[in-house]
KOLKOL-363954 format. One record per atom (N, C-alpha, C, CB): residue number from 0; residue in three letters; chain; atom name; x, y, z. Coordinates in nm, 2 decimals, decimal comma. Glycine has a CB too. Layout:
BEGIN
i->NUM; aa->ALA; ch->A; at->CA; x->X; y->Y; z->Z
...
% end
This chain:
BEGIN
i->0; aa->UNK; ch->A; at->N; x->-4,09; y->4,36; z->-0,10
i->0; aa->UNK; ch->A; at->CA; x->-3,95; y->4,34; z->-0,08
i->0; aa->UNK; ch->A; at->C; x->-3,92; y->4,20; z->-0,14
i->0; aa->UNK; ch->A; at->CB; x->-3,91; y->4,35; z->0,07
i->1; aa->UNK; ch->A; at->N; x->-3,83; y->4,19; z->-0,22
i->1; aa->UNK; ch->A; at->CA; x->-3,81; y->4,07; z->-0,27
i->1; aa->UNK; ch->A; at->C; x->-3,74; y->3,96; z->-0,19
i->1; aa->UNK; ch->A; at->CB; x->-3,75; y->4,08; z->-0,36
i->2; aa->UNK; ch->A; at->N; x->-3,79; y->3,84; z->-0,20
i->2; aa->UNK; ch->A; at->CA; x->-3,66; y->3,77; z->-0,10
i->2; aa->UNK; ch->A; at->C; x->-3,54; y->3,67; z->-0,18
i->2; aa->UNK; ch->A; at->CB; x->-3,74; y->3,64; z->0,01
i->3; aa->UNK; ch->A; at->N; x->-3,44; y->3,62; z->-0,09
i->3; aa->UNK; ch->A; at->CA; x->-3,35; y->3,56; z->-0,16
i->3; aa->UNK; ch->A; at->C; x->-3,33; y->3,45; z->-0,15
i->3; aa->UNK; ch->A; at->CB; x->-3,25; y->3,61; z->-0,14
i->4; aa->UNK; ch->A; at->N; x->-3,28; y->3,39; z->-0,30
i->4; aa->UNK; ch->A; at->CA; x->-3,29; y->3,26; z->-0,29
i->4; aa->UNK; ch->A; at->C; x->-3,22; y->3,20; z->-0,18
i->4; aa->UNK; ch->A; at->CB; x->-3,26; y->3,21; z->-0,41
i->5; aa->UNK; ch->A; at->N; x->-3,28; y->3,07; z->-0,18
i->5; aa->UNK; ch->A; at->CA; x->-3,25; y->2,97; z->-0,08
i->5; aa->UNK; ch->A; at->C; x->-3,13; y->2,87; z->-0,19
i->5; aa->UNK; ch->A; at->CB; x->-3,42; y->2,87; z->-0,01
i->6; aa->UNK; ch->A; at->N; x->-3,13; y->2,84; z->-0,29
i->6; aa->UNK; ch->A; at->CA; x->-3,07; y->2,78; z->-0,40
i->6; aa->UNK; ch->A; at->C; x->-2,92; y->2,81; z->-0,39
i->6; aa->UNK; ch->A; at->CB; x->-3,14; y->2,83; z->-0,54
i->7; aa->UNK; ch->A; at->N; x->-2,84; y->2,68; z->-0,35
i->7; aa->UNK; ch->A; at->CA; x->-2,68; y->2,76; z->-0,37
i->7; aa->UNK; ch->A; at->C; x->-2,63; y->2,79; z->-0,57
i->7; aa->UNK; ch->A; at->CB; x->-2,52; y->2,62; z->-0,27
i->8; aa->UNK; ch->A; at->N; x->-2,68; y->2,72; z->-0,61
i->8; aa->UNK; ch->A; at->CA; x->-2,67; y->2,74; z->-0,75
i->8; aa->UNK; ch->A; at->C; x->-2,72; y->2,89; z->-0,78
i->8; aa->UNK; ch->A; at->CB; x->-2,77; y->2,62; z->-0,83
i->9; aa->UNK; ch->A; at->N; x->-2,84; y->2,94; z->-0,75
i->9; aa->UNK; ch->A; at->CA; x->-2,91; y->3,05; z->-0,84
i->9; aa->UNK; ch->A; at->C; x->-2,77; y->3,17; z->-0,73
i->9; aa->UNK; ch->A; at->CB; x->-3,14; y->3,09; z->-0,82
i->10; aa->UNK; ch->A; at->N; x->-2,76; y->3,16; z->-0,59
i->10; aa->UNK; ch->A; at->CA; x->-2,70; y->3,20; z->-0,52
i->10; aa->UNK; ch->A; at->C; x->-2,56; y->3,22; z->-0,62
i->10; aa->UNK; ch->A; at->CB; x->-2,70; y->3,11; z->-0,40
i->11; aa->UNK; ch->A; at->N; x->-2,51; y->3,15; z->-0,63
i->11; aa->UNK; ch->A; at->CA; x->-2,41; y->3,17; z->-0,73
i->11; aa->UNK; ch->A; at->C; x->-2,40; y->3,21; z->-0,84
i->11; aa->UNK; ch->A; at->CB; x->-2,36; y->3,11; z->-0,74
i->12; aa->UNK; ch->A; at->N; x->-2,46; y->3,23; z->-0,93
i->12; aa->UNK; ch->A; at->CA; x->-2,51; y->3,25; z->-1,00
i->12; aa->UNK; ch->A; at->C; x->-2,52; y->3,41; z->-1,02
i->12; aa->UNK; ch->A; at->CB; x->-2,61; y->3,18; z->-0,98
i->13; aa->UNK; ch->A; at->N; x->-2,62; y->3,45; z->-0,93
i->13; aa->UNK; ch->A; at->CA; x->-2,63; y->3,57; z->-0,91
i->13; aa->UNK; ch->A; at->C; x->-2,52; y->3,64; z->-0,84
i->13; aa->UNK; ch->A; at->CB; x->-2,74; y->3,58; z->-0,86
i->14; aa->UNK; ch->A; at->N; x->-2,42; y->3,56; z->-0,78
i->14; aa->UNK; ch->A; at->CA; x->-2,28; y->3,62; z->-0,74
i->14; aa->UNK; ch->A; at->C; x->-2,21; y->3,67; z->-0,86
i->14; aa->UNK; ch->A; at->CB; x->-2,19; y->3,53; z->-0,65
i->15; aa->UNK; ch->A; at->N; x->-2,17; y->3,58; z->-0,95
i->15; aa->UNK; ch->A; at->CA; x->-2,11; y->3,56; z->-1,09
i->15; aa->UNK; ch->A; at->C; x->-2,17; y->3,66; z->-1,15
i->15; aa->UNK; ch->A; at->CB; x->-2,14; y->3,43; z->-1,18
i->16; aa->UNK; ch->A; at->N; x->-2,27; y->3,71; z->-1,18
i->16; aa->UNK; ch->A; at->CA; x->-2,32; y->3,80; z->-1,25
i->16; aa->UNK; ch->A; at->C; x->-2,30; y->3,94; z->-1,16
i->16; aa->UNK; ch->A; at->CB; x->-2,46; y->3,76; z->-1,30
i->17; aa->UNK; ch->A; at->N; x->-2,30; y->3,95; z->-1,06
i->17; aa->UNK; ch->A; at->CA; x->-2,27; y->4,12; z->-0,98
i->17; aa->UNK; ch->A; at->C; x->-2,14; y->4,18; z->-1,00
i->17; aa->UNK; ch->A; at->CB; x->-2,28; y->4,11; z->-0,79
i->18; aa->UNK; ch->A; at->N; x->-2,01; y->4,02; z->-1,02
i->18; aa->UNK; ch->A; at->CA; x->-1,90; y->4,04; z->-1,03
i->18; aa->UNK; ch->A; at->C; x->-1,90; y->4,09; z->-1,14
i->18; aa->UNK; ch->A; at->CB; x->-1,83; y->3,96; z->-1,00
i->19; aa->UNK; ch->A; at->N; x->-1,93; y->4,04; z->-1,28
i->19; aa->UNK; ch->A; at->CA; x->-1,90; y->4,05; z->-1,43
i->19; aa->UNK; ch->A; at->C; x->-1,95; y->4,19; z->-1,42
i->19; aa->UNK; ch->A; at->CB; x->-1,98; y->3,94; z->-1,54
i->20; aa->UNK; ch->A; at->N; x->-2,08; y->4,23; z->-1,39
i->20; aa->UNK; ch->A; at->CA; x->-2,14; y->4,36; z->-1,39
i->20; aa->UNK; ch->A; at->C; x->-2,03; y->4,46; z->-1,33
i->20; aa->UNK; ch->A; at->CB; x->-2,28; y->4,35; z->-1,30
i->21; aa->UNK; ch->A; at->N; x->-1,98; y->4,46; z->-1,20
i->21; aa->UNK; ch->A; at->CA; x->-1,91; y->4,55; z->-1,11
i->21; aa->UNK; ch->A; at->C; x->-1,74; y->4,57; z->-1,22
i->21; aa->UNK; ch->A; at->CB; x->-1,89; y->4,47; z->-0,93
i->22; aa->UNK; ch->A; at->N; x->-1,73; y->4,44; z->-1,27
i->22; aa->UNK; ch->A; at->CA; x->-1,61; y->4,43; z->-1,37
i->22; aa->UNK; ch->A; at->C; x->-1,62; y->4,57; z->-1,48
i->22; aa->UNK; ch->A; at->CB; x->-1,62; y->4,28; z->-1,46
i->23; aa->UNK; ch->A; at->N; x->-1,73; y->4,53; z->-1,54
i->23; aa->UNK; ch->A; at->CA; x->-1,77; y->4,60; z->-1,66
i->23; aa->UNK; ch->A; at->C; x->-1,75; y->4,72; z->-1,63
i->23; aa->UNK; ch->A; at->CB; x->-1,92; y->4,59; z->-1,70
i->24; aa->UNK; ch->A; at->N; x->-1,86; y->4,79; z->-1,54
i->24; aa->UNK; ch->A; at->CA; x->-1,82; y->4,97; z->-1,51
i->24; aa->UNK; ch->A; at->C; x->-1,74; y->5,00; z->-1,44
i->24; aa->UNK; ch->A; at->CB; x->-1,91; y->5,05; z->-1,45
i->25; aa->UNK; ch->A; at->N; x->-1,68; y->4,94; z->-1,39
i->25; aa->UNK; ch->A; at->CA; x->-1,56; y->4,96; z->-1,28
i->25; aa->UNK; ch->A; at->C; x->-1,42; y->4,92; z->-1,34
i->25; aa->UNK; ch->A; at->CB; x->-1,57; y->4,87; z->-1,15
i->26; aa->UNK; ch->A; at->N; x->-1,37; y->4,92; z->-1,47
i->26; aa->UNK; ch->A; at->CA; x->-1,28; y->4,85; z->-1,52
i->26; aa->UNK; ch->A; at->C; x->-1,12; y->4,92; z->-1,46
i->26; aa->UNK; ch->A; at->CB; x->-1,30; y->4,84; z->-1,69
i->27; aa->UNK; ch->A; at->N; x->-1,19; y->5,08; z->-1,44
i->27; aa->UNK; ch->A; at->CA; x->-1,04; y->5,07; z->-1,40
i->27; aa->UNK; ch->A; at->C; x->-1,01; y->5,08; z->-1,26
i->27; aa->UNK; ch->A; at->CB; x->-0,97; y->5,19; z->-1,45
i->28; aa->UNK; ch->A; at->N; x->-1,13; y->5,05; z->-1,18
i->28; aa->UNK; ch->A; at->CA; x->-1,09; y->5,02; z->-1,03
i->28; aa->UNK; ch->A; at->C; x->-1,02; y->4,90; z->-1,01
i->28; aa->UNK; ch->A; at->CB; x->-1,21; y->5,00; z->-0,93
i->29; aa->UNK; ch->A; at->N; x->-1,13; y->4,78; z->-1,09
i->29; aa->UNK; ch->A; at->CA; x->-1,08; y->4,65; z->-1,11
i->29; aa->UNK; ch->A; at->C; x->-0,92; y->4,62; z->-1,13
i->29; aa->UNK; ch->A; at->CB; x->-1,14; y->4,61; z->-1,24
i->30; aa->UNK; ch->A; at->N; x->-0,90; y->4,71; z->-1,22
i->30; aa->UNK; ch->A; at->CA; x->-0,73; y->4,69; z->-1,29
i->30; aa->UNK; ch->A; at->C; x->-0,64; y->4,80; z->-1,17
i->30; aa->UNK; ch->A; at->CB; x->-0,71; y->4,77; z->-1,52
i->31; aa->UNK; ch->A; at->N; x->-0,68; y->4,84; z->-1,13
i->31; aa->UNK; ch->A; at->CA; x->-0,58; y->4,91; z->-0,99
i->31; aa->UNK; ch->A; at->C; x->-0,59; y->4,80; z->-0,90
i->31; aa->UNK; ch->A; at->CB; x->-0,66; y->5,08; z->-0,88
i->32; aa->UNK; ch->A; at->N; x->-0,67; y->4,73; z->-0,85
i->32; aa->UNK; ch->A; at->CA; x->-0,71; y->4,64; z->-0,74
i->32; aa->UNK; ch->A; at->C; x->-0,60; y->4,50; z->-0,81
i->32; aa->UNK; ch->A; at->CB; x->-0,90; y->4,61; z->-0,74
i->33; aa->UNK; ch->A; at->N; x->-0,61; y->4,46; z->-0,92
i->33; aa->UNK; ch->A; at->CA; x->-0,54; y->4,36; z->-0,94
i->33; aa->UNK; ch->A; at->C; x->-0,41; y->4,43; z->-0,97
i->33; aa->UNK; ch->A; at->CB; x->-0,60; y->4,28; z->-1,04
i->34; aa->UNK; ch->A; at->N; x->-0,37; y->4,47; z->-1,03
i->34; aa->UNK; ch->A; at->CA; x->-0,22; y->4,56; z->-1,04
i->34; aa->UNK; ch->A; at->C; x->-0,19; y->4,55; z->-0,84
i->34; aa->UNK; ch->A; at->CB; x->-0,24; y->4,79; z->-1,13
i->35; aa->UNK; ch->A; at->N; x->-0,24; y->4,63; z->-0,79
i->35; aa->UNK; ch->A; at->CA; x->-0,21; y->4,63; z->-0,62
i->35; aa->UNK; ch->A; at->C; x->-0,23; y->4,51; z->-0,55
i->35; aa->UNK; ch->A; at->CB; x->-0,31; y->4,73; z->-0,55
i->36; aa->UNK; ch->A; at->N; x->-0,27; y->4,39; z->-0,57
i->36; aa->UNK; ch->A; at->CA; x->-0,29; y->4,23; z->-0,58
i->36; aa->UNK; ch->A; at->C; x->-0,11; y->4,22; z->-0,62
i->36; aa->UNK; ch->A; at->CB; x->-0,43; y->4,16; z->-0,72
i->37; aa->UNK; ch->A; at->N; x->-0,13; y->4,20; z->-0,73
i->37; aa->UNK; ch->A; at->CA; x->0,03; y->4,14; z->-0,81
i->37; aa->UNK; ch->A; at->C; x->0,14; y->4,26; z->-0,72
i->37; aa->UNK; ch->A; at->CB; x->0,04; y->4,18; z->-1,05
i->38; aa->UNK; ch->A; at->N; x->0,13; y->4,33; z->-0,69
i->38; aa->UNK; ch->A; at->CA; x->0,26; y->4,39; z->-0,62
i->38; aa->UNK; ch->A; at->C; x->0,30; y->4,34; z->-0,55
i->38; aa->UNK; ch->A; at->CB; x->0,26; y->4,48; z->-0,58
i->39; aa->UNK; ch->A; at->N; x->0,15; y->4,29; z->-0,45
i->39; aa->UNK; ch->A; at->CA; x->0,19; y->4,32; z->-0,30
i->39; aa->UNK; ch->A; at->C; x->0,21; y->4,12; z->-0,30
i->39; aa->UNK; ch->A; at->CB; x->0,02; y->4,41; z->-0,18
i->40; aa->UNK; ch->A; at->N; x->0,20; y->4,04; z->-0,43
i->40; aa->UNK; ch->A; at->CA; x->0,26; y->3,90; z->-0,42
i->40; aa->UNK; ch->A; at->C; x->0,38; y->3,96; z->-0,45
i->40; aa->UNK; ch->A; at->CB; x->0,22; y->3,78; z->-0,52
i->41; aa->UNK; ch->A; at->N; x->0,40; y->4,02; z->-0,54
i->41; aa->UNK; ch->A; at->CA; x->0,57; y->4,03; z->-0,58
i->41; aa->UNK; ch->A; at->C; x->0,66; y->4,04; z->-0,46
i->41; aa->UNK; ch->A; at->CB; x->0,61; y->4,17; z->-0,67
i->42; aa->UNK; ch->A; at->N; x->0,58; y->4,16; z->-0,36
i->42; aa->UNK; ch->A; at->CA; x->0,72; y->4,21; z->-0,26
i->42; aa->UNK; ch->A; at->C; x->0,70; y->4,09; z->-0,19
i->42; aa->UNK; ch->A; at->CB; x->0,72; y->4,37; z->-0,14
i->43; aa->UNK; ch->A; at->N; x->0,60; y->4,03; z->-0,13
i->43; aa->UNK; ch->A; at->CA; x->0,60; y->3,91; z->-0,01
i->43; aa->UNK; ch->A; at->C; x->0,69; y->3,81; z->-0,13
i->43; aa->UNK; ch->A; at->CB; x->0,40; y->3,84; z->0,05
i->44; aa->UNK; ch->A; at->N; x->0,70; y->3,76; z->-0,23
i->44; aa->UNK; ch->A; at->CA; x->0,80; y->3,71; z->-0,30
i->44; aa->UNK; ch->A; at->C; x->0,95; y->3,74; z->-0,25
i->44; aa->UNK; ch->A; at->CB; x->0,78; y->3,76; z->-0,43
i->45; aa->UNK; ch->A; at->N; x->0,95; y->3,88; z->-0,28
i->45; aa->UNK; ch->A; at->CA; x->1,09; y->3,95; z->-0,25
i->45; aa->UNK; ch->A; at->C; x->1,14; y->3,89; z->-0,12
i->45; aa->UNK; ch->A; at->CB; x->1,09; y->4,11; z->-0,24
i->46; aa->UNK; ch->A; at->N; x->1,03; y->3,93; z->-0,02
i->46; aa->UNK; ch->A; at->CA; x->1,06; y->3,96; z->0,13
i->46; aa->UNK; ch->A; at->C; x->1,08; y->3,79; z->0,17
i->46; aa->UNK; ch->A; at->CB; x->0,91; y->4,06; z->0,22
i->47; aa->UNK; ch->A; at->N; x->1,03; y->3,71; z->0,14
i->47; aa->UNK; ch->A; at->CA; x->1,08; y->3,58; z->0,15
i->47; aa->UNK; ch->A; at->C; x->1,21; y->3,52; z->0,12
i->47; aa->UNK; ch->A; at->CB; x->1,01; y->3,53; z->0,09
i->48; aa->UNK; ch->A; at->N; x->1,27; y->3,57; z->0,03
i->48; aa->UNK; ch->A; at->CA; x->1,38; y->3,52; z->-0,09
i->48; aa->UNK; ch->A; at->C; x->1,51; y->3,57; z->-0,03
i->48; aa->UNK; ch->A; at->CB; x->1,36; y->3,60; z->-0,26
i->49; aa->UNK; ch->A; at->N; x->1,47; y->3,70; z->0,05
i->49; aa->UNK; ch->A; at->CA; x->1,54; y->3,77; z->0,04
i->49; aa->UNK; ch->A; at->C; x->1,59; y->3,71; z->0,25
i->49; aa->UNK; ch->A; at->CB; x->1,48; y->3,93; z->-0,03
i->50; aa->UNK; ch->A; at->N; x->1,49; y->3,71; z->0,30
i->50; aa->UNK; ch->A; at->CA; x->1,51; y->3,64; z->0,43
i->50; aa->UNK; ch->A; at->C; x->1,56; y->3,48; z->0,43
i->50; aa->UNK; ch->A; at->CB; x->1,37; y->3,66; z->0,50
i->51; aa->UNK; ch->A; at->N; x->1,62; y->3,43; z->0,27
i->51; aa->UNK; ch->A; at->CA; x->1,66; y->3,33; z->0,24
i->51; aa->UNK; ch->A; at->C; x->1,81; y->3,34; z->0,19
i->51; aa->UNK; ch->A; at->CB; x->1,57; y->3,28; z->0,14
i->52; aa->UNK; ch->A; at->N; x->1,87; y->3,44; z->0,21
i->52; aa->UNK; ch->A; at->CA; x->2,02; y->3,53; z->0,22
i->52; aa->UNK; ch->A; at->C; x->2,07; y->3,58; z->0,25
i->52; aa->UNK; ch->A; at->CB; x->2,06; y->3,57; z->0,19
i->53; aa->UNK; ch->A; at->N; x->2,18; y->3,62; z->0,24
i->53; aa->UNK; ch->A; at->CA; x->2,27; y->3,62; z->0,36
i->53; aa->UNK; ch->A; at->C; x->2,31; y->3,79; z->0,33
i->53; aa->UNK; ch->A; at->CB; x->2,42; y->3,49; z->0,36
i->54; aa->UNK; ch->A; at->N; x->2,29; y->3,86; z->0,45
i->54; aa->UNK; ch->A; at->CA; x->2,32; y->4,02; z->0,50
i->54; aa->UNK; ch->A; at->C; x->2,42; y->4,09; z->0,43
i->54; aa->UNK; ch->A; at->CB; x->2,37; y->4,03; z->0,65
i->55; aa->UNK; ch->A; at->N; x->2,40; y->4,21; z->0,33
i->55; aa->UNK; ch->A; at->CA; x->2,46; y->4,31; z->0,32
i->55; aa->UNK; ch->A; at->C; x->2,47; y->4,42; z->0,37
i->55; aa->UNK; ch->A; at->CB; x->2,45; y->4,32; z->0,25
i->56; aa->UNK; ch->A; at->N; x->2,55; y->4,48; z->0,37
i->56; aa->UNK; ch->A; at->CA; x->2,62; y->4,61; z->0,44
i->56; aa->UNK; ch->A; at->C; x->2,52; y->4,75; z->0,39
i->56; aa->UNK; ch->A; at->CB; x->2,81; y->4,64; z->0,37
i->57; aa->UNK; ch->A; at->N; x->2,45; y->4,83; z->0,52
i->57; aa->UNK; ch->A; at->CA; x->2,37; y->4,94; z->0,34
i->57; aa->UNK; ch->A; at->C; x->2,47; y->4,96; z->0,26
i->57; aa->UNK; ch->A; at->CB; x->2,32; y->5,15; z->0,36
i->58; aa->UNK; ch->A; at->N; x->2,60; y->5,01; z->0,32
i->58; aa->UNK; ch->A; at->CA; x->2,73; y->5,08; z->0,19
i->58; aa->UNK; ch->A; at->C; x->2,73; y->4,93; z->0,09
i->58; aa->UNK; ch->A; at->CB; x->2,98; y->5,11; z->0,28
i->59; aa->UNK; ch->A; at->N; x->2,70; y->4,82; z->0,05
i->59; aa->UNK; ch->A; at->CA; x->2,74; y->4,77; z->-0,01
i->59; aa->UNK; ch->A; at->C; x->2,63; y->4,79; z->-0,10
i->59; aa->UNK; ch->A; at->CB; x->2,79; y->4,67; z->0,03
i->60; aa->UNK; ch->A; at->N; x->2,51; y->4,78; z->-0,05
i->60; aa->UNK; ch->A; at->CA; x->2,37; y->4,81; z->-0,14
i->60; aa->UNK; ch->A; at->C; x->2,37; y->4,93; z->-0,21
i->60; aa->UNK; ch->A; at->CB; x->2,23; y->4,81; z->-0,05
i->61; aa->UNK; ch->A; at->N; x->2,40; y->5,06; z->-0,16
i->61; aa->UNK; ch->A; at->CA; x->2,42; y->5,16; z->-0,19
i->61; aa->UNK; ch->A; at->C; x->2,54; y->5,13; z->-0,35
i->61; aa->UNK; ch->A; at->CB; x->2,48; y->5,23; z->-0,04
i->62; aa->UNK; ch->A; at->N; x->2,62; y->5,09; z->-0,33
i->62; aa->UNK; ch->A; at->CA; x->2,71; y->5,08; z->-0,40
i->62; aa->UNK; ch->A; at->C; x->2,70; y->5,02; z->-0,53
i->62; aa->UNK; ch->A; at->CB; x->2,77; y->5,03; z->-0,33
i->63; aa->UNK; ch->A; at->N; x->2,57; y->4,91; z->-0,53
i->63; aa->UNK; ch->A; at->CA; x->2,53; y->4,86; z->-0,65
i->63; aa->UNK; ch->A; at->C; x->2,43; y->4,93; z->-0,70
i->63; aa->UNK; ch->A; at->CB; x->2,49; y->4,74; z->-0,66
i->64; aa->UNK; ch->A; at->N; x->2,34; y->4,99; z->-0,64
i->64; aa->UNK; ch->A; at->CA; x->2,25; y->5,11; z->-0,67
i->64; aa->UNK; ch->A; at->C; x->2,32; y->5,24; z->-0,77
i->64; aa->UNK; ch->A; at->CB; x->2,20; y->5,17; z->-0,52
i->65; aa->UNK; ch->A; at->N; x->2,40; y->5,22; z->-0,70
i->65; aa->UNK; ch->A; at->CA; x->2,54; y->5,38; z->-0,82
i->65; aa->UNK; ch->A; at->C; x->2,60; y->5,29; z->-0,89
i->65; aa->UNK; ch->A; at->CB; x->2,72; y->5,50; z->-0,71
i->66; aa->UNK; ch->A; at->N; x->2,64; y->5,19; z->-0,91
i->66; aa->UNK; ch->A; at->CA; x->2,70; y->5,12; z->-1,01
i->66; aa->UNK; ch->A; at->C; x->2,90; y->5,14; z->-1,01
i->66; aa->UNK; ch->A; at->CB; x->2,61; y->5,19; z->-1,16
i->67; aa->UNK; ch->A; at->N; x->2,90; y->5,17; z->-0,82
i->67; aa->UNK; ch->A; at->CA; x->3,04; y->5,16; z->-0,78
i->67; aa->UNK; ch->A; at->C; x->3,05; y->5,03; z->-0,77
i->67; aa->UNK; ch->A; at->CB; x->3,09; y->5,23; z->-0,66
i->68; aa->UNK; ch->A; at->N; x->3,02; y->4,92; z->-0,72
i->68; aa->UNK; ch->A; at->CA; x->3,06; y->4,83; z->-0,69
i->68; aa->UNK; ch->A; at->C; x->3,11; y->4,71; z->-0,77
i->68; aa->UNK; ch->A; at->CB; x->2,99; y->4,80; z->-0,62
% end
């Protein structure tokens, strides 16, 4: 059984390389995972900005959504 280094350098090292590796064959898990990353900043973006303004009516939201308003 092999053991593991004690070295925070090789330690890392060998972290850096599991990632690049898991990158490589996994590219399109990778790119779902980061796409689903950037969303979920965007809405906490939203959801902040938006608790930074002031209350619409649904009928009024509704209303720009159809392009009555």
């Amino acid at each position: 059984m092999e053991t593991l280094p004690t070295d925070n350098g090789k330690i890392k090292e060998l972290f850096k390389q599991a990632i690049m590796e898991a990158m490589e064959e996994k590219r399109e898990v990778v790119h779902d995972l980061l796409v689903e990353a950037m969303e979920d900043l965007a809405m906490i973006r939203a959801i902040q900005e938006g608790e930074e303004t002031e209350q619409v009516s649904r009928d009024e939201v509704f209303k720009l959504l159809e392009g009555t308003a």
